[in-house]
C-alpha positions in Angstrom: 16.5 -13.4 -9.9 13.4 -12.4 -11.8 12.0 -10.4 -8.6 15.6 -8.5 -8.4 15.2 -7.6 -11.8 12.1 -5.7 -11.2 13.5 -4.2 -7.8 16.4 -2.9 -9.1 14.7 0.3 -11.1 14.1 1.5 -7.2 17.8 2.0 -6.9 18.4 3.9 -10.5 17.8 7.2 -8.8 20.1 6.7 -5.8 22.9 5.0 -7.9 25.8 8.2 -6.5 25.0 7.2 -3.0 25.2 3.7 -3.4 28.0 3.5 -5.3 29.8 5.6 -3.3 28.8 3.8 0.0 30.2 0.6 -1.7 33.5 2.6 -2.5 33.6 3.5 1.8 32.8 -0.1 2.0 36.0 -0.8 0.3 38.4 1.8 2.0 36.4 1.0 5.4 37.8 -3.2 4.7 41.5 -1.5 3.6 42.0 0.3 6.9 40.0 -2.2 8.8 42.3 -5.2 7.7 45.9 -2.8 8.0 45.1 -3.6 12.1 46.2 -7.6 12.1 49.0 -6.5 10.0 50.4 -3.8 11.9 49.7 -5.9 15.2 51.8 -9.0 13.9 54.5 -6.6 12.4 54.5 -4.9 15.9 55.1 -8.2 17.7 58.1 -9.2 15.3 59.7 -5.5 15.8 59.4 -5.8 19.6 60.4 -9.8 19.9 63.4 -8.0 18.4 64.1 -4.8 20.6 61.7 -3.1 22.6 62.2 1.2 22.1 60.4 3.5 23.0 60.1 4.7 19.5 58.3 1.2 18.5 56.5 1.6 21.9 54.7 4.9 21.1 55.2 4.6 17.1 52.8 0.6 16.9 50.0 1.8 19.2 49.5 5.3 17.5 49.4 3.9 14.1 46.7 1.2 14.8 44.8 3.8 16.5 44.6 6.1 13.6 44.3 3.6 11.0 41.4 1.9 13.0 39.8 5.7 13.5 40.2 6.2 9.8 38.2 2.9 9.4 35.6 3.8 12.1 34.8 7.0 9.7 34.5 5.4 6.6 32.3 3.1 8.6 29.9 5.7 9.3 29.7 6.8 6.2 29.3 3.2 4.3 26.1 2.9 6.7 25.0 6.1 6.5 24.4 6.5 3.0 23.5 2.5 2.4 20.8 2.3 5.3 19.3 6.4 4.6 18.9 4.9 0.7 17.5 1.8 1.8 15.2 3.8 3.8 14.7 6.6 0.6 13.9 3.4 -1.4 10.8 2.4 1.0 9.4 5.3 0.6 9.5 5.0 -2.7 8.1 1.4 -2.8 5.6 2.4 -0.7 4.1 4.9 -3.0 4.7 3.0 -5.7 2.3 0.2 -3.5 -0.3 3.0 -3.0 -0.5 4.7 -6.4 -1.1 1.0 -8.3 -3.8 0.1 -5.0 -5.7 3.6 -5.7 -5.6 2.7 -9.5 -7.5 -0.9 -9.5 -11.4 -0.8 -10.1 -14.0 -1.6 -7.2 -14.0 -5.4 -7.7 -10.1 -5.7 -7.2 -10.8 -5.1 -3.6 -13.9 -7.0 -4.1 -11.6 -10.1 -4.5 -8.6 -9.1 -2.8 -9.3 -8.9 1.4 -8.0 -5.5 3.1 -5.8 -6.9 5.9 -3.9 -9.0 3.4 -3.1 -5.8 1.4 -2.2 -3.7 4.6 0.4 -7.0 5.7 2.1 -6.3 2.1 2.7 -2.9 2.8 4.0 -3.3 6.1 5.8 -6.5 7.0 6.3 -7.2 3.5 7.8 -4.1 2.5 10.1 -4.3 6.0 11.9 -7.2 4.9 12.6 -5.7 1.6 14.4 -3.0 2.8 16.5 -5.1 4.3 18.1 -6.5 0.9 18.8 -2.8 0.3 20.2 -1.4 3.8 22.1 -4.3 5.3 22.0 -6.8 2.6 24.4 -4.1 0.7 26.3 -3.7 3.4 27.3 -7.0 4.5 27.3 -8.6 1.3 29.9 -6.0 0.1 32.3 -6.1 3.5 32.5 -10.2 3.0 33.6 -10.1 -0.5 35.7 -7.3 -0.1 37.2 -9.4 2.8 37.4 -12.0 1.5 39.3 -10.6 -1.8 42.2 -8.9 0.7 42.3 -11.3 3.0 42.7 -14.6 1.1 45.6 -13.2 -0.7 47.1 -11.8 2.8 47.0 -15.3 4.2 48.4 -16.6 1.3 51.5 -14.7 1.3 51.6 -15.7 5.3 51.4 -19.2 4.4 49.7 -21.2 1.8 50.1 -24.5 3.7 48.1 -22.6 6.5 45.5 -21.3 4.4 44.8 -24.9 2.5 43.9 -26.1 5.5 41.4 -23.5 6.3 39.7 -24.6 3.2 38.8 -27.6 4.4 35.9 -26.7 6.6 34.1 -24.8 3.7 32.4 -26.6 1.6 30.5 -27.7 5.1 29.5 -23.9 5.3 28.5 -23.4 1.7 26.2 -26.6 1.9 25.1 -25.5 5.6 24.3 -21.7 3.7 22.2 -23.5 1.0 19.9 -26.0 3.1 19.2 -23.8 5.9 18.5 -20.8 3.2 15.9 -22.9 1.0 14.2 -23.5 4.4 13.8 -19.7 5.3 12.5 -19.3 2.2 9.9 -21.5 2.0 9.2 -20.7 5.7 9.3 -17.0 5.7 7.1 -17.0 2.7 4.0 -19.2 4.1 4.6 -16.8 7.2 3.9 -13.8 5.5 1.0 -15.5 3.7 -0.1 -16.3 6.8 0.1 -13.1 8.5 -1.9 -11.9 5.4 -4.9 -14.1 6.8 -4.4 -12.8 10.6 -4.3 -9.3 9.5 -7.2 -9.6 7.4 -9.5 -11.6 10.2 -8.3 -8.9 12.8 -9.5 -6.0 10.5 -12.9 -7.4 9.8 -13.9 -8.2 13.6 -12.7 -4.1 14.0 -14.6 -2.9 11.3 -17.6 -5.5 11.9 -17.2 -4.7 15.9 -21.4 -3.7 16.2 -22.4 -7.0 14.4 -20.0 -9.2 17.1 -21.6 -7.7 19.4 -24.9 -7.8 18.7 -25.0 -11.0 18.3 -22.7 -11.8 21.2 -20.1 -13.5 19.4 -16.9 -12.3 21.4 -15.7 -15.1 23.3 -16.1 -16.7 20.0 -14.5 -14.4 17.6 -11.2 -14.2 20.4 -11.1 -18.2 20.2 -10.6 -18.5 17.0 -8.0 -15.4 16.5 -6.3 -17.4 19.3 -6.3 -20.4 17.0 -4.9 -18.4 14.1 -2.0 -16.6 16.3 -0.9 -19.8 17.7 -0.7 -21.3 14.8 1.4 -18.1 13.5 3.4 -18.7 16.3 4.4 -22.0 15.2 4.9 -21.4 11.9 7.6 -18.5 13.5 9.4 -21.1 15.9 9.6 -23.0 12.6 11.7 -20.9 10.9 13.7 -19.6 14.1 15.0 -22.9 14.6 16.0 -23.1 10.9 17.4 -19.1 11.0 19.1 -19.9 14.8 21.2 -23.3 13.9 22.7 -21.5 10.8 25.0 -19.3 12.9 25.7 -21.9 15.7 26.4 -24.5 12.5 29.0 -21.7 10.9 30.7 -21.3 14.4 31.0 -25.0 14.4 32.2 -25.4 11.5 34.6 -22.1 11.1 36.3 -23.2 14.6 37.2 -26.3 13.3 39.5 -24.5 11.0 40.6 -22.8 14.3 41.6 -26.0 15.6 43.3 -26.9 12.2 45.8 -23.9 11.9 46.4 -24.0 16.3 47.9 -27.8 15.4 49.5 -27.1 12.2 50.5 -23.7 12.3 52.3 -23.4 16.1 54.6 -26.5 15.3 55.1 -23.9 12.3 55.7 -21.3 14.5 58.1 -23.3 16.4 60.2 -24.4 13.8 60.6 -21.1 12.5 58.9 -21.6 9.0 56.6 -18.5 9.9 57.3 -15.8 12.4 55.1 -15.0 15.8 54.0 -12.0 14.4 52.8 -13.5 11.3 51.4 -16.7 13.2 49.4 -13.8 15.1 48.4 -11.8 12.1 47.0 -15.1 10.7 44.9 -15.7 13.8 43.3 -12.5 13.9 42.7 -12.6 10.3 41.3 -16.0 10.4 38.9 -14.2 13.0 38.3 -11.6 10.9 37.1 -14.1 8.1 34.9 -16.0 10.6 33.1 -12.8 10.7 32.0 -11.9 7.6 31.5 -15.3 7.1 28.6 -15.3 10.2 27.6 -12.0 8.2 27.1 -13.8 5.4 25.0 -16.2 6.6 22.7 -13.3 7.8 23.1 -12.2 4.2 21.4 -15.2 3.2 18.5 -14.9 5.9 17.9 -11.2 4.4 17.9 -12.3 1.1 15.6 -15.4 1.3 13.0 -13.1 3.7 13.8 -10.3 1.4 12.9 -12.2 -2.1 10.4 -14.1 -0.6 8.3 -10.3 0.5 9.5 -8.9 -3.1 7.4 -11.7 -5.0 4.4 -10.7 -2.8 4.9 -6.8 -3.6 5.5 -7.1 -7.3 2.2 -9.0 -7.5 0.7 -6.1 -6.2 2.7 -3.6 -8.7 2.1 -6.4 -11.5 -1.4 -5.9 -11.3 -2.9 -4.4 -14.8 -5.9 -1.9 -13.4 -8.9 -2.8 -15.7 -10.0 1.0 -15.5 -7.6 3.2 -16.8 -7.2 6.3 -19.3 -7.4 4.9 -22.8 -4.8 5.0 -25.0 -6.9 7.2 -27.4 -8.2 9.5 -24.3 -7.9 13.3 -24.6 -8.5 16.4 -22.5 -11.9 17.3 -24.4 -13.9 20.0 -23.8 -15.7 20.7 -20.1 -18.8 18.4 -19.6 -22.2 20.0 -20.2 -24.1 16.6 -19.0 -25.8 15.4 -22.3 -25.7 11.2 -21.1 -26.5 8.6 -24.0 -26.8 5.0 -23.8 -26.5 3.5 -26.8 -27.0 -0.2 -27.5 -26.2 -0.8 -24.0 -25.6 -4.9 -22.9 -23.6 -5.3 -20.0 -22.6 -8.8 -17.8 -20.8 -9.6 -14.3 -18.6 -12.5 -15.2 -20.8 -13.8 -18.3 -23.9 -12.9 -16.6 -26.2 -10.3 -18.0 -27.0 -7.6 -16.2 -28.1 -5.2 -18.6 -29.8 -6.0 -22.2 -30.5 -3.7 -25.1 -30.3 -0.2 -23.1 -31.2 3.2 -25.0 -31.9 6.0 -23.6 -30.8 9.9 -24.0 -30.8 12.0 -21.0 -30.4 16.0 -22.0 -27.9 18.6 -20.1 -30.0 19.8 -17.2 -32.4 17.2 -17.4 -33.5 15.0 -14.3 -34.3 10.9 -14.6 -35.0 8.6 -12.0 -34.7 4.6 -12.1 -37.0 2.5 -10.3 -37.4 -1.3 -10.3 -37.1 -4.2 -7.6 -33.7 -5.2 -6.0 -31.1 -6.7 -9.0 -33.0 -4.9 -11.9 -29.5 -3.4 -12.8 -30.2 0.3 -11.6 -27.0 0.7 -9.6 -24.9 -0.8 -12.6 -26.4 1.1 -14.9 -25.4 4.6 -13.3 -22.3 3.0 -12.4 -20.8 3.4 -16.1 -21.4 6.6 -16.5 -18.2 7.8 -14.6 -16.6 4.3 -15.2 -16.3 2.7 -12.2 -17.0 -0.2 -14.2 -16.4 -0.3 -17.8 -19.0 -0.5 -20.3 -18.1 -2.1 -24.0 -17.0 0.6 -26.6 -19.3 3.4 -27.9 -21.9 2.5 -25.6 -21.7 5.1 -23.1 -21.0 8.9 -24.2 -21.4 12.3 -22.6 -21.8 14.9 -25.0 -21.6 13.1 -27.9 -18.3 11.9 -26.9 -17.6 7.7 -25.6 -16.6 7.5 -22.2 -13.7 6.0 -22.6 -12.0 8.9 -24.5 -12.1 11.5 -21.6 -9.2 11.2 -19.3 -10.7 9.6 -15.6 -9.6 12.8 -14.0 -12.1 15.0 -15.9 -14.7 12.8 -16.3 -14.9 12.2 -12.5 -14.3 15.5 -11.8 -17.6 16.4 -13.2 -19.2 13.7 -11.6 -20.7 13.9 -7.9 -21.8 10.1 -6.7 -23.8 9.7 -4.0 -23.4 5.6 -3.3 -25.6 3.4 -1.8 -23.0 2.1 0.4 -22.1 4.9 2.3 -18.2 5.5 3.5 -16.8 8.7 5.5 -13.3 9.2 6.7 -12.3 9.2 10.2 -12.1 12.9 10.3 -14.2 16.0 11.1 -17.4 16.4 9.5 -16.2 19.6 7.5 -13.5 17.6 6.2 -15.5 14.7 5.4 -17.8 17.6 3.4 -15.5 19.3 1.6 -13.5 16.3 0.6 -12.6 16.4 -3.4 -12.4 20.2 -3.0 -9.1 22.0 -4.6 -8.4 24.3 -1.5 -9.2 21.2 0.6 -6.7 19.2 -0.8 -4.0 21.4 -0.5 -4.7 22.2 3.1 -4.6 18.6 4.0 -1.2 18.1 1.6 0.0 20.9 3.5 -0.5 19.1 6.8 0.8 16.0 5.4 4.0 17.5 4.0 4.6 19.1 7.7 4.7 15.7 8.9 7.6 14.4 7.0 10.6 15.6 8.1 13.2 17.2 5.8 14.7 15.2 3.3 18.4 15.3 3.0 18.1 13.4 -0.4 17.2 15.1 -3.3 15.9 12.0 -4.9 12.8 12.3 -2.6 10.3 14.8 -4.2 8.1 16.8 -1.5 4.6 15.6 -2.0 1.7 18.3 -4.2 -1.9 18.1 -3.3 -3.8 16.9 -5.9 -5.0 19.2 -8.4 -8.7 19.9 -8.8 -10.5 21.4 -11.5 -11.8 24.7 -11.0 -15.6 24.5 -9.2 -18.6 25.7 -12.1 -20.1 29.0 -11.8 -22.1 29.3 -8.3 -20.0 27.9 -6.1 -21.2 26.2 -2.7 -19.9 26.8 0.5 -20.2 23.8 3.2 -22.6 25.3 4.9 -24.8 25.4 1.9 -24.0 22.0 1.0 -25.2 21.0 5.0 -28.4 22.8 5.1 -29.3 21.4 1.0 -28.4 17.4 2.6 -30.7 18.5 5.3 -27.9 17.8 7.7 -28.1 22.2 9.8 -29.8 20.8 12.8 -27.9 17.9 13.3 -25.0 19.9 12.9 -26.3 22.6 15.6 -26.7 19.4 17.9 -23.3 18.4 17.9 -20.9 19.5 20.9 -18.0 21.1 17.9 -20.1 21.3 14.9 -18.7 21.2 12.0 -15.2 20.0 13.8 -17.4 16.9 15.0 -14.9 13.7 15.2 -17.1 11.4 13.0 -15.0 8.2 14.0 -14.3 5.4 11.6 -16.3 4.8 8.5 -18.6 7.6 9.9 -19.1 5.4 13.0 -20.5 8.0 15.3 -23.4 8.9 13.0 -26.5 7.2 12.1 -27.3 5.6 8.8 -29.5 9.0 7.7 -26.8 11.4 8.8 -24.2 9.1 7.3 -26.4 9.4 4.1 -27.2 13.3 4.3 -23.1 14.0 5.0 -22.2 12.5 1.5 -24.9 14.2 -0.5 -23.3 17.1 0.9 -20.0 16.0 0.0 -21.5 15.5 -3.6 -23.0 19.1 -3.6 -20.0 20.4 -2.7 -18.5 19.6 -5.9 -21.1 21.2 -7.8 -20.7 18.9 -10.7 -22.4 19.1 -14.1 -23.4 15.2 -13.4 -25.3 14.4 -10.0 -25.7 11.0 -9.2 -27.8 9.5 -6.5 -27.8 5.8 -6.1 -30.5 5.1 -3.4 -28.8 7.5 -1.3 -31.9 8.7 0.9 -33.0 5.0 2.2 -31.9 5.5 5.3 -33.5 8.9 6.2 -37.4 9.6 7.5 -40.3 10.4 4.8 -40.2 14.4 6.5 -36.5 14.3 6.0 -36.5 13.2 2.5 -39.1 15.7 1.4 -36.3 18.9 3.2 -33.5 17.2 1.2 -35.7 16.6 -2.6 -36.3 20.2 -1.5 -33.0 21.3 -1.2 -32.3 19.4 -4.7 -34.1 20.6 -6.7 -32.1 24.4 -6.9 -29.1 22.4 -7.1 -30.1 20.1 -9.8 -31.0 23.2 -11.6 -28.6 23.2 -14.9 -26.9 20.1 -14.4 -28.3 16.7 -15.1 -29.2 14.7 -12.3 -29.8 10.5 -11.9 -31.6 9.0 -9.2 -31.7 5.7 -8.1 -34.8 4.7 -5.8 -37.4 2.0 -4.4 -39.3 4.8 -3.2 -41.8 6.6 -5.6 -42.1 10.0 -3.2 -38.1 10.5 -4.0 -38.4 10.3 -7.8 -42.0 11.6 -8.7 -40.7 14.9 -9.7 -38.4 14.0 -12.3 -38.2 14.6 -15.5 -38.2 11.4 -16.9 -38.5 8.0 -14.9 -37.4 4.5 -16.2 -38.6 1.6 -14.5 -36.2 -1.4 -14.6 -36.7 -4.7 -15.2 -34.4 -7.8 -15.3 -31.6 -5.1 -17.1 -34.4 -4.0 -19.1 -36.4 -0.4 -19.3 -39.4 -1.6 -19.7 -41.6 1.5 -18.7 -40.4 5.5 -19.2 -41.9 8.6 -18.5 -43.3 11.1 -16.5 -44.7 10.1 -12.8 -48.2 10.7 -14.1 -47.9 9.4 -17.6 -46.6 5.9 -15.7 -49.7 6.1 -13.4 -51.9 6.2 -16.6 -49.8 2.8 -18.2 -51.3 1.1 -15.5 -48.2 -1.0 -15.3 -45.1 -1.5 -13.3 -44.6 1.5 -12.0 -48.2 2.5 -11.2 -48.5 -1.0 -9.1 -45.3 -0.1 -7.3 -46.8 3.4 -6.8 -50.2 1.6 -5.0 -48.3 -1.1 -3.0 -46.1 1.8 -1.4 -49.6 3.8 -0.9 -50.9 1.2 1.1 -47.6 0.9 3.2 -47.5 4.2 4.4 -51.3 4.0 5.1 -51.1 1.0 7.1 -48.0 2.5 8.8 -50.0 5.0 9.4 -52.4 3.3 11.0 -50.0 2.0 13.8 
């Protein structure tokens, strides 16, 4: 009941429709229920006398009554199903807006496949509950309020005896129900796993393959869907005997009122008419009663889904705008850390960091592999959270400017590298205000047109306005270094680059979201090891095109390579969370330490490559 709790603020903006679909429910039950009725009165009148008044007069009657029925039929399930359908959508952005909110390491812990399986299958069988869940739920009672009563009136002798058969079908309701529960729920948990394994061996297809593990990999997602496929057969055996068991059980009151109720019939305590009105009635009953037991299927699939969902929604994102945060005034770049000590789970990662970094300025960060470089730049446009007043941009702690505007004068160039499976413009020009709205603009063409008012058409993102000098994408291409390649491909800048950039190498891959970071022209630049993957000649185009663009804005680079960083204005080499070396490239030479030993064994690399 908990669950339903939650799930019932989806249906405070639709409450007219569904109300009013439960009201055609109830007029739908009236003029569906008037048929037996009219039928038995009809076989009384004409047992009597046959005219061709009662003739004509019975037929046209039952035909407009049961057309008046048939309409508010159509309109019971036209406004329950399009609301439950209104209500997915709005579940499913609910899904996406608290999934884009949660901090890197949610999805860290939490596996992509098993997410996607929540959003899909998951949120399918909740709709159900709303759609025909309503719907059926609502006929049986309403049935089952006229038509007890109707029966009664026939015969109460008659109708006792239908009793007896259901406290078989309540009990027959409530064991098979558990078991669909408890069933359905490991299912989806299950499918979770599958679509999780399926979506690694898609995104990790190069690795199978290099190292020839197909056969493999298809053995044991063979394992995994037959085992799914049990699990399924499981809970069709439980969700297919509950409507054979109600048959059984229903047409035993069948049997019941054929011996008790035609020796009735024959003695003349009830009439043909109403022996016949009981009948269909009784059929009637077995109906909704059948319905009911589907009910019961929805709802255990449906609640079992809904406790999976709300974990999702449930979900407190660690990163979000501080109570205290305030629109504050726009970013010139002045960085301070102050007192910095950061850990992973208890583990220290940085100790004792201070360091002031001045509007415009440029500083590089060097050290071996786990020396807390990449965490260190991370904090600076939270995407993790450093403790209180330790961080600040222009005087001012991190935490207090709202995420929009702080990362909206933030470009990050990561080390892991991700592009959209889009065109290479696209993929460029992603973040950008106009860009936005084009693609919203696509996206809202998709949709169809809403009949329900409830639904809200859906705004591009806003974007704050670019600074002064803005940068169109072919600037941003030729300063990542990426013109050539871009000549070289058959469409250009319309180039497909496939899934997670798959088409590209590892250096274009690299170059495309430097551009996409230019692009931005933010006040902050950050470049976590982003040129790694590209040639020494390459590099030495890009630092080029840089270094106009990190005129004016404060730039951080993070690097194992001394030829990326040499030109800054200030280096810090890293140690163990530590700065234990800072300054210029030539004043670190002269400490004859870290730095200048790194500087020597990278000399001797490139002359031995060199060599080669």
């Amino acid at each position: 009941m908990e669950e339903l709790k939650k799930f019932a603020r989806y249906f405070n903006p639709y409450k007219t429709q569904i109300i009013l679909g439960v009201l055609f429910i109830l007029f739908g039950m009236i003029f569906n229920l008037l048929v037996p009725y009219l039928i038995g009165m009809a076989i009384d009148d004409l047992s009597k006398e046959i005219t061709w008044d009662t003739v004509v007069y019975y037929p046209l009657v039952i035909l407009g009554v049961s057309l008046c029925g048939g309409i508010f039929l159509f309109w019971q399930r036209r406004l329950l199903i399009d609301t439950s359908r209104h209500i997915e959508f709005d579940m499913r952005q609910s899904f996406y807006n608290a999934l884009i909110d949660q901090p890197l390491e949610y999805f860290q812990n939490n596996r992509v496949g098993d997410l996607m399986a929540r959003a899909t299958n998951d949120l399918a069988a909740i709709r159900q509950i709303v759609g025909p869940m309503i719907l059926y739920s609502f006929q049986a009672v309403f049935a089952l309020a006229v038509v007890l009563p109707i029966m009664l009136s026939i015969s109460v002798k008659l109708t006792l005896f239908l009793l007896i058969p259901l406290p078989l079908v309540s009990l027959t309701v409530k064991f098979l129900g558990q078991q669909i529960h408890v069933r359905f729920e490991k299912i989806q948990e299950f499918f979770s796993g599958i679509t999780a394994r399926a979506q690694e061996n898609l995104t990790g297809a190069r690795v199978i393959r290099a190292y020839a593990q197909e056969n493999s990999e298809i053995e044991e997602f063979e394992k995994l869907n037959i085992e799914y496929a049990k699990k399924n057969i499981s809970l069709v055996k439980f969700a297919a005997a509950m409507r054979p068991l109600l048959f059984f059980f229903i047409g035993i009151s069948f049997v019941i009122i054929v011996a008790v109720g035609v020796p009735m019939a024959v003695r003349g305590e009830i009439t043909a008419g109403e022996f016949t009105a009981f009948v269909l009635y009784l059929q009637r009953m077995i109906w909704y009663l059948i319905a009911l037991g589907y009910v019961v299927n929805l709802y255990q699939r449906g609640t079992a889904s809904l406790k999976r969902f709300n974990a999702i929604l449930e979900t407190e994102p660690t990163i979000k705008d501080s109570p205290d945060a305030r629109q504050q005034p726009k970013i010139k770049g002045k960085i301070e850390f102050r007192n910095l000590n950061f850990a992973y789970d208890g583990t220290p990662v940085l100790k004792d960091i201070n360091l002031t970094i001045e509007p415009g300025q440029t500083v590089a960060f060097v050290g071996k592999t786990g020396s807390g470089k990449s965490t260190l730049v991370s904090l600076v446009p939270r995407l993790m959270n450093a403790p209180e007043n330790t961080v600040l941009i222009d005087n001012i702690p991190v935490r207090k400017f709202p995420l929009e505007q702080l990362r909206r004068s933030v470009g990050f160039v990561q080390q892991e590298t991700f592009l959209f499976s889009n065109t290479l413009e696209s993929n460029i020009r992603f973040g950008i205000k106009e860009h936005l709205q084009e693609n919203g603009a696509k996206t809202a063409k998709l949709l169809e047109e809403k009949t329900n008012s409830n639904i809200k058409e859906i705004q591009p993102i806003s974007a704050a306005p670019l600074l002064r000098g803005e940068i169109t994408v072919e600037k941003a291409a030729a300063i990542a270094g990426m013109t050539d390649d871009i000549r070289g491909f058959p469409n250009g800048y319309k180039q497909l680059v496939g899934e997670r950039g798959i088409t590209l190498s590892g250096g274009q891959k690299q170059r495309t979201a430097i551009a996409r970071a230019v692009m931005r022209n933010p006040r902050i630049l950050i470049l976590d090891d982003s040129l790694s993957a590209v040639d020494t000649l390459t590099e030495e185009k890009i630092l080029q095109g840089l270094r106009e663009v990190r005129t004016n804005r404060t730039t951080l680079i993070v690097s194992h390579r001394i030829s990326t960083i040499k030109d800054a204005d200030l280096i810090c080499v890293m140690h163990e969370g530590k700065i234990i070396e800072r300054g210029t490239h030539e004043e670190l030479l002269e400490l004859n330490g870290e730095y200048a030993d790194l500087y020597q064994r990278q000399l001797l690399e490139e002359e031995i490559e060199a060599t080669d």
